[in-house]
N, C-alpha and C positions, 0 to 999 in steps of 0.2 A: 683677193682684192689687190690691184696692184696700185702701185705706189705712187699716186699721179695727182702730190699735191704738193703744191710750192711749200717748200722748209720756214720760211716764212710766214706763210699762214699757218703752220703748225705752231712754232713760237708764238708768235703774234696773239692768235687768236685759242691761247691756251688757256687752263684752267683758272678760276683768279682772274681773266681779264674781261669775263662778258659782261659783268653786272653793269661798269660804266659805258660799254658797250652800246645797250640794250635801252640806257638811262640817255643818254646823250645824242644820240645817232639820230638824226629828222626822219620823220614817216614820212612817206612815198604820198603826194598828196591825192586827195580824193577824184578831182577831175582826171588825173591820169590812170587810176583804176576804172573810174568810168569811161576811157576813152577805151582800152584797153578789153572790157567786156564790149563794147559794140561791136569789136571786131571779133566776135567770136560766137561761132554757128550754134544757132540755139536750139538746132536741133539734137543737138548731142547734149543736154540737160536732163537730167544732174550730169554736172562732169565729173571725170576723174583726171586729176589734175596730180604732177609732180613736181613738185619742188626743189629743182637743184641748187645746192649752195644753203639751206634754208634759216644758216645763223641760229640766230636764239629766237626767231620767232615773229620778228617783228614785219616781218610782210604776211608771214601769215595770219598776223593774229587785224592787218589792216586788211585781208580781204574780207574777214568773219564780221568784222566790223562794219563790213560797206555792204549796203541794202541790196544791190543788187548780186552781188558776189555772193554772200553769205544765203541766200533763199537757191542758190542755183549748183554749189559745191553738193556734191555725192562723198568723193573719196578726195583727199587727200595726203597723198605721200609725202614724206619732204624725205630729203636727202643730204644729208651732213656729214661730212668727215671728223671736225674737231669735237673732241668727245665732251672737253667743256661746254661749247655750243649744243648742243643733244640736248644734255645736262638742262642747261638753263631753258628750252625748248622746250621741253616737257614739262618741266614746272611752271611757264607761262602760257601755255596753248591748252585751254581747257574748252576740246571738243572730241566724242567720239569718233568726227568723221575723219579726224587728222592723227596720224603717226609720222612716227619719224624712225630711222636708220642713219647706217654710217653707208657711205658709199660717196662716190666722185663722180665727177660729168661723165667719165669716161667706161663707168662699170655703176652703174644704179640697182643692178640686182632685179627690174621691173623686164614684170614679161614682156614676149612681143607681141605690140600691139593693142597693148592694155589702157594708152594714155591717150585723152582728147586733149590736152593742155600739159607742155611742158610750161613752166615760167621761173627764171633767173634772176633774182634782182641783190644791185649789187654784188655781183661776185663773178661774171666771165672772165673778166681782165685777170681772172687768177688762173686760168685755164693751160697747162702745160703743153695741150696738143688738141688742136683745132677737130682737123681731121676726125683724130679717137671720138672727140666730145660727139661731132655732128654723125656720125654713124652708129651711137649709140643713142641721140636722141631718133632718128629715123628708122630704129630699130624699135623703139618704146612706143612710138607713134602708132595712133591708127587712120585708116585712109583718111584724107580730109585734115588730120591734125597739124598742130602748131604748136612754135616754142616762141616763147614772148622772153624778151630780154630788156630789161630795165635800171637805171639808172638815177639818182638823184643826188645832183651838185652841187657847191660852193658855186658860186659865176664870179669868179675872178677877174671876168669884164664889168663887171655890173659896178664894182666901191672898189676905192683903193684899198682900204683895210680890207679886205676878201684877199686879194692877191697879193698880198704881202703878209699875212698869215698862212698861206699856203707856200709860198715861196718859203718861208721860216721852217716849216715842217718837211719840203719833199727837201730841204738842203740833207733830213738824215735820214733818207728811203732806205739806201745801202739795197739795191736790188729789187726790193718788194715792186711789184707790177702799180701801174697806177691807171685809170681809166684815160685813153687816147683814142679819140673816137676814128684816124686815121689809119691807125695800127690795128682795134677793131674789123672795120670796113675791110681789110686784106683777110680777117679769116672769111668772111661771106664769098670770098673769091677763091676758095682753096677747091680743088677736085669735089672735095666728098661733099663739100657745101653745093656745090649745084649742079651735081648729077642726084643729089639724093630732095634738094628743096628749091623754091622756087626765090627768085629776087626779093632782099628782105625788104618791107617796107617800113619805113624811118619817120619819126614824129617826134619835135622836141619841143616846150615852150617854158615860161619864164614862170617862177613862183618865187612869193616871198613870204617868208616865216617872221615867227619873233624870234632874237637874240639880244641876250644879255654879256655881259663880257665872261661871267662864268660860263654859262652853258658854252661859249666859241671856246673856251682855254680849255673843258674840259672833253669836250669832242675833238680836239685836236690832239689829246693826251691819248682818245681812244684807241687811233691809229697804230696799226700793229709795227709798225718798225717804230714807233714811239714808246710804245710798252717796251718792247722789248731793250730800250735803253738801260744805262745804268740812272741810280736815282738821282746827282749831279747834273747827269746830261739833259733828263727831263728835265728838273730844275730850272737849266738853260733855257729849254725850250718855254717854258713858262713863265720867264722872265721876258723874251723876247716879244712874246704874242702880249703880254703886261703892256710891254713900250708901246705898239702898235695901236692897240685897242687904247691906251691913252692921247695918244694924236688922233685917232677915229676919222682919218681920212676919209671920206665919201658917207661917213656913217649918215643915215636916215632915221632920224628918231621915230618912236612911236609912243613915247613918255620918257620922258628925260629923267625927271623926278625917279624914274620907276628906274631907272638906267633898259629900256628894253629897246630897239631898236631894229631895222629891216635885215633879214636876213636871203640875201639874194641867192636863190635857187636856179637850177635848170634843169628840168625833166626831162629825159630822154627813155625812149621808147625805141625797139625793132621787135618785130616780126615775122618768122620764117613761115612759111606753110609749106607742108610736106607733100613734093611731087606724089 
């Protein structure tokens, strides 16, 4: 196995830190899994589908969940490196048709040619080598197949409180990678990306959830270069995001009484299909 994961996500996302993880993190919302299977040849149904990056679960257990996803899954592999993550995957993904392994973008251990669907969510931008990654998914591929890479945001355009709780948090990244859809966009242009796949195709759109000032203080805690602080410094951070969410710049209520309020998203979606 070689050794092709940010030190960062190995801290970060270490034993001890999925539960809040898992509890706090937004599901990937439904019209984007439904936009997500349209694009995807049905005549390769049931699929077999790999999961890279797979966390603790939580995209997969929102495709088993979605009517059309779940009647259409054959096999699904997922792909984890963090052993806590496994860990907590296994004891939330309760289906025969899904396992899980350790393995990285860049070495998944799947045969060639085994896979009608790779799919990434939340976790490229962790990616240490572009290249490695897209030569190993177009090695898993079978003709016809595709990697779908997904994404779901804070829109730090959308409220002031958004971007000034993000601001407050990447102040202590200390390295860890962060989603740039610009620095993205350059791997789709590397050698191995387009002699091996064809122009990815890009779809993003606006969603809004409910938040509360917990849930925002506590997903912001889940972040792995936040974990990995000492207890003081989160403290800090939680003190900070306190101030913030008490001025609720741009907040949108949706019961006040309740304290819950809009919580502005952004979906993004690509696409590769394999030359």
């Amino acid at each position: 196995m070689t050794t092709s994961v940010h030190p960062n996500a190995q801290a970060g996302f270490a034993t001890g830190t999925n539960a809040l993880y898992d509890r706090v993190r937004p599901m990937y919302p439904a019209d984007g899994l439904s936009y997500v299977f349209s694009q995807v040849p049905k005549s390769t149904i049931p699929l077999k589908i790999v999961e890279i990056g797979a966390g603790t679960g939580m995209f997969t257990r929102a495709l088993l969940a979605h009517s059309e996803w779940s009647s259409s899954i054959g096999t699904l592999r997922a792909i984890e490196p963090s052993g806590g993550m496994r860990d907590f995957w296994t004891k939330s993904v309760q289906d025969n048709r899904c396992t899980v392994v350790n393995g990285t973008f860049d070495d998944t251990g799947v045969e060639d040619g085994w896979a009608d669907l790779i799919i990434i969510a939340q976790a490229f931008h962790w990616c240490l080598d572009y290249g490695k990654a897209f030569t190993e998914f177009a090695r898993i591929l079978n003709k016809g197949g595709a990697a779908v890479f997904a994404w779901y945001l804070s829109d730090s355009e959308a409220a002031g409180w958004v971007a000034q709780v993000q601001h407050c948090v990447e102040a202590r990244v200390n390295g860890s990678p962060r989603f740039r859809l610009d620095v993205l966009r350059q791997a789709f242009s590397t050698p191995e990306y387009t002699s091996l796949f064809h122009p990815q195709e890009e779809k993003q759109w606006a969603h809004y959830g409910l938040a509360t000032d917990q849930t925002v203080t506590d997903r912001a805690l889940s972040w792995s270069y936040i974990t990995m602080l000492p207890p003081d410094e989160k403290a800090k951070v939680a003190e900070g995001i306190k101030g913030i969410l008490e001025r609720g710049d741009g907040k949108v209520w949706i019961n006040k009484e309740q304290g819950t309020y809009q919580d502005p998203h952004t979906a993004h979606t690509m696409i590769s299909r394999k030359k």
